[in-house]
C-alpha positions in Angstrom: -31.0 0.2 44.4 -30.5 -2.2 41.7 -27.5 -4.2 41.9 -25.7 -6.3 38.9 -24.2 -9.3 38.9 -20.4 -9.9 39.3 -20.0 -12.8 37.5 -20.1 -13.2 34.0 -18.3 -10.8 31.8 -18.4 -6.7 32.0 -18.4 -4.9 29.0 -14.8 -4.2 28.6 -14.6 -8.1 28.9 -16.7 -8.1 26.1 -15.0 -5.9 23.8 -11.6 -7.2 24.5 -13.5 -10.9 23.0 -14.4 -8.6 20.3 -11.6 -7.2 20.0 -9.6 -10.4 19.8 -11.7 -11.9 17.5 -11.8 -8.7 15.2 -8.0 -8.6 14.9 -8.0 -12.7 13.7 -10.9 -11.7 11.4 -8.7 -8.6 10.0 -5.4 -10.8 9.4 -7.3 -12.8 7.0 -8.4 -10.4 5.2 -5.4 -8.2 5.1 -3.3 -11.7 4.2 -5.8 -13.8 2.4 -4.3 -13.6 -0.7 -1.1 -15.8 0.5 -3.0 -18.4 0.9 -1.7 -19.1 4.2 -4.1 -17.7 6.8 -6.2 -20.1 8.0 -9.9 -19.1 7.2 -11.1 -20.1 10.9 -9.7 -16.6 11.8 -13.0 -15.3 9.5 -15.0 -17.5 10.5 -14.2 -16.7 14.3 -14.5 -13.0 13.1 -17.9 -13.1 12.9 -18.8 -12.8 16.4 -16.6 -9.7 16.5 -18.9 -6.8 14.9 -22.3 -8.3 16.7 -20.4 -8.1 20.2 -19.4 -4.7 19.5 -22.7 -3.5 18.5 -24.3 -4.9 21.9 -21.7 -2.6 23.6 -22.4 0.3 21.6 -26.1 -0.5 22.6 -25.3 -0.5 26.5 -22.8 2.0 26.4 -25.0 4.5 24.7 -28.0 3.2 26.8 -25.6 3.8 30.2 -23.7 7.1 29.0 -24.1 10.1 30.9 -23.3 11.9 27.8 -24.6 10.7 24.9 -23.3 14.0 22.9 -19.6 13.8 23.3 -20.2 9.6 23.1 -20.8 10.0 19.5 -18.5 12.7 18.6 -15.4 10.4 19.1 -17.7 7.7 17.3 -18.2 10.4 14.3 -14.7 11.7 14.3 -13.4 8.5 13.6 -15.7 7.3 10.9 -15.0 10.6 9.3 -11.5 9.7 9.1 -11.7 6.2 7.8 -14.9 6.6 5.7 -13.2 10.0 4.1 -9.6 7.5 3.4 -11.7 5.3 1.8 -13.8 7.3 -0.6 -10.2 9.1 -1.8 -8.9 4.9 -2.0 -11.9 3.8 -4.2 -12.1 7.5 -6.2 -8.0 7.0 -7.2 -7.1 9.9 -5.0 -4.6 7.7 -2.7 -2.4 4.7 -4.1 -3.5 1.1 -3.1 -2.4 -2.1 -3.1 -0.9 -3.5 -6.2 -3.8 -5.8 -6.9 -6.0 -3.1 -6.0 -7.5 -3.8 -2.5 -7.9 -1.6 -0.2 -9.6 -2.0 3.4 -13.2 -1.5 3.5 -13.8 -1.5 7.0 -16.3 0.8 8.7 -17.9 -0.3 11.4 -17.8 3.6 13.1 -19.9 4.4 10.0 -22.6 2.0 11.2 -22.0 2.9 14.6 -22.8 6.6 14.3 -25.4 5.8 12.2 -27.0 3.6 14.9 -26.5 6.4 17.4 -28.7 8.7 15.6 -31.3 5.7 15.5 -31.3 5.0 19.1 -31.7 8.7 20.1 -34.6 8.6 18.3 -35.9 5.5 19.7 -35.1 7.2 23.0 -37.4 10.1 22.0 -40.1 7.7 20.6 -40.1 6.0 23.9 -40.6 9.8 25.4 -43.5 10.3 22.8 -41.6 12.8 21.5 -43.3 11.7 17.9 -41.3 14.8 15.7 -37.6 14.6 16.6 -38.4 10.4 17.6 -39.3 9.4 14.1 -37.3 11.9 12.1 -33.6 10.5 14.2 -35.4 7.3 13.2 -36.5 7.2 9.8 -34.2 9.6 8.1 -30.6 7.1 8.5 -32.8 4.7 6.9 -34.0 6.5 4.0 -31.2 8.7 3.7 -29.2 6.0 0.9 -32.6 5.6 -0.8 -33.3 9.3 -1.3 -29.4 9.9 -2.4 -29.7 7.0 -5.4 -32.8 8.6 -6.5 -31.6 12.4 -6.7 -28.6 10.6 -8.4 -30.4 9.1 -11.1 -32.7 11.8 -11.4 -29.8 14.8 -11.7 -26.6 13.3 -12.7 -24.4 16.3 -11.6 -25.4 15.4 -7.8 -23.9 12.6 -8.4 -20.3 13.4 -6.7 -21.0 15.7 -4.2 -23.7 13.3 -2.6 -21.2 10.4 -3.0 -18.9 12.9 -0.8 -21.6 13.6 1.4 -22.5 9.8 1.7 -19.2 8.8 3.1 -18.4 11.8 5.1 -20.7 14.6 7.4 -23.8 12.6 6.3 -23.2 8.6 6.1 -25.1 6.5 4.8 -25.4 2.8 5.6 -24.6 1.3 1.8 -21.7 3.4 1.7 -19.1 0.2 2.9 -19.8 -3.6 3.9 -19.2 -2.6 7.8 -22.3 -0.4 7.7 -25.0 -2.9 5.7 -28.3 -2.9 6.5 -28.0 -6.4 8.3 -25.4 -4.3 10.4 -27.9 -1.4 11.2 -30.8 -4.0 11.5 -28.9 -5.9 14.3 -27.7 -2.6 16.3 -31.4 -1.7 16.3 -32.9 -5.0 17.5 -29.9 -5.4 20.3 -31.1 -1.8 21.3 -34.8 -2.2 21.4 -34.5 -5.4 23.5 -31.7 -4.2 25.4 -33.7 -4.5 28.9 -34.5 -8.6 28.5 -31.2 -9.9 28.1 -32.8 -13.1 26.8 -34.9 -11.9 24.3 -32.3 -10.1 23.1 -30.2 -12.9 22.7 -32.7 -14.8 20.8 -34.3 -12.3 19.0 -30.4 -11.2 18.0 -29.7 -14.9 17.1 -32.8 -16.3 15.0 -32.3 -12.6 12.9 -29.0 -13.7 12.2 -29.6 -16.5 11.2 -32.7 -15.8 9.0 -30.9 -13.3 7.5 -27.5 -14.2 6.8 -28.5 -17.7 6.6 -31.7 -18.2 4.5 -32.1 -15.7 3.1 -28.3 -15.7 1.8 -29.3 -18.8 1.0 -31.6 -17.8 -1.5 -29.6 -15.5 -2.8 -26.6 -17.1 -3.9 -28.7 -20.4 -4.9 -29.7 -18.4 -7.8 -26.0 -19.0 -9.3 -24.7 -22.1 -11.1 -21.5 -22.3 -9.3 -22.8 -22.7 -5.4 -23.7 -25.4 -3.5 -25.4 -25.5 -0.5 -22.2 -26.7 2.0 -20.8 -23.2 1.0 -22.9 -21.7 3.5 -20.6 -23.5 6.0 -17.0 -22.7 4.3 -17.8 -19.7 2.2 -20.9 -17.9 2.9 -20.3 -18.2 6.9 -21.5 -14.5 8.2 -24.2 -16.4 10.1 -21.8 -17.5 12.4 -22.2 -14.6 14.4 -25.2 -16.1 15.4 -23.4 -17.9 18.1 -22.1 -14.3 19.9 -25.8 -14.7 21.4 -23.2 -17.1 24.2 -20.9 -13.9 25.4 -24.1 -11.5 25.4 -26.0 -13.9 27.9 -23.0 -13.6 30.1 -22.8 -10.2 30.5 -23.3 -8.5 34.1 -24.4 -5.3 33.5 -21.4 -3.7 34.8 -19.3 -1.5 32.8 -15.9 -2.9 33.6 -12.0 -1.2 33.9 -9.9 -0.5 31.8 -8.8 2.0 28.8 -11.5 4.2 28.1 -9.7 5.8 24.9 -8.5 2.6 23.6 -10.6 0.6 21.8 -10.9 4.0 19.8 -7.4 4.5 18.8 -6.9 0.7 18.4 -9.7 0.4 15.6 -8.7 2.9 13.0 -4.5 2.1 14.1 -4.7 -1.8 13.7 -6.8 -1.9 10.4 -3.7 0.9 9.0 -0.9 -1.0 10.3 -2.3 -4.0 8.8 -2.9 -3.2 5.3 0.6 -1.5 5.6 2.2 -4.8 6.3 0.2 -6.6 3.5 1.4 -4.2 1.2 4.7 -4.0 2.2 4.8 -7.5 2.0 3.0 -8.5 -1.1 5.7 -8.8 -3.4 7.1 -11.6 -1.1 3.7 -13.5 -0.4 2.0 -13.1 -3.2 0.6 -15.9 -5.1 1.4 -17.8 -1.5 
């Protein structure tokens, strides 16, 4: 029988880092507009959503059912990606200067899910169901803009359908394609925890570093040191550290937590900023 290690961290160690982290990254942004958050809780942040995705990547690797696994996952995303399409559509009120939270990491995550079934059944050389769980996520955005431009009228109804029963992985910054890129590399190397790690880290860096990089040098206004106070995503580079300490074991503590505390502390947050904006705005 194999046997882990018990040092190093489980993966509810893990997520409680992530979690930590995710709440520091989430007070900035709630509260960045008084001018009085530090933005070193961001910049911390960014370890947050790729330590999260390496659990979702050994919890749905480990589950013994992977069904009812992404049910909760779906359930929630349903709830937060459906409050934000009514926030950015006018439906609900927002804040006065019009922010609202865009978070949605349990889009990408049950969009990932679909994806590593797939890669399951592509291991199994189950070809059909393998490359269909696979390949349809992925194109899923593209073939929605293009119906879109080609028959205006489907224009709302596949929005709706975009950020609720069928996500797609444009539909809010949480669930970008470097998002769903990342989950699928951390689950495809999942069994060398090494080349995980660096495969994980070098992607990050290429990605959110150079080619960032090229992106924004295209305007007037930046300057390289941004990519170190402004343009930091790459920063999650460094949660390659935490993953190479984990021991394979799953860890105690609240199973149902981490799924309540999500969707509750983003709420609560933007409840407070609002509440509070007439006070702190302008800082």
């Amino acid at each position: 029988m194999k046997q882990t290690r018990t040092r190093g961290l489980s993966g509810t160690g893990l997520k409680w880092i992530a979690l930590a982290l995710m709440v520091l990254d989430h007070i900035h942004y709630m509260f960045g507009y008084t001018g009085r958050v530090p933005v070193w809780f961001s910049m911390a942040g960014r370890l947050s959503a790729p330590l999260f995705l390496f659990c979702l990547a050994e919890g749905f690797a480990h589950t013994s059912n992977k069904r009812r696994y992404f049910i909760k996952v779906y359930i929630i995303h349903l709830l937060m990606s459906g409050l934000l399409f009514l926030m950015i559509a006018g439906v609900l009120p927002v804040r006065p200067d019009e922010f609202y939270p865009k978070n949605g990491m349990m889009t990408s995550f049950a969009i990932l899910m679909v994806v590593f079934q797939g890669m399951d059944w592509l291991g199994e050389k189950r070809w059909g169901p393998g490359l269909a769980a696979v390949a349809l996520p992925l194109a899923w955005p593209v073939l929605a803009s293009t119906l879109m431009g080609m028959v205006p009228a489907l224009q709302m109804p596949l929005s709706v359908l975009g950020y609720t029963f069928l996500p797609m992985w444009n539909s809010n910054p949480d669930a970008g394609i470097g998002t769903i890129l990342t989950g699928i590399l951390l689950y495809g190397f999942r069994k060398k925890r090494r080349v995980q790690a660096g495969v994980f880290a070098a992607f990050t860096v290429l990605y959110y570093f150079f080619y960032a990089l090229l992106v924004f040098s295209r305007f007037p206004e930046f300057h390289w040191t941004m990519m170190f106070t402004t343009v930091y995503e790459w920063y999650g580079a460094l949660a390659a550290i935490p993953m190479l300490c984990y021991n394979g074991e799953r860890g105690r503590g609240p199973k149902r937590f981490f799924y309540v505390f999500y969707p509750a502390h983003v709420y609560i947050l933007y409840a407070l900023s609002w509440a509070a904006y007439p006070l702190l705005a302008g800082g």
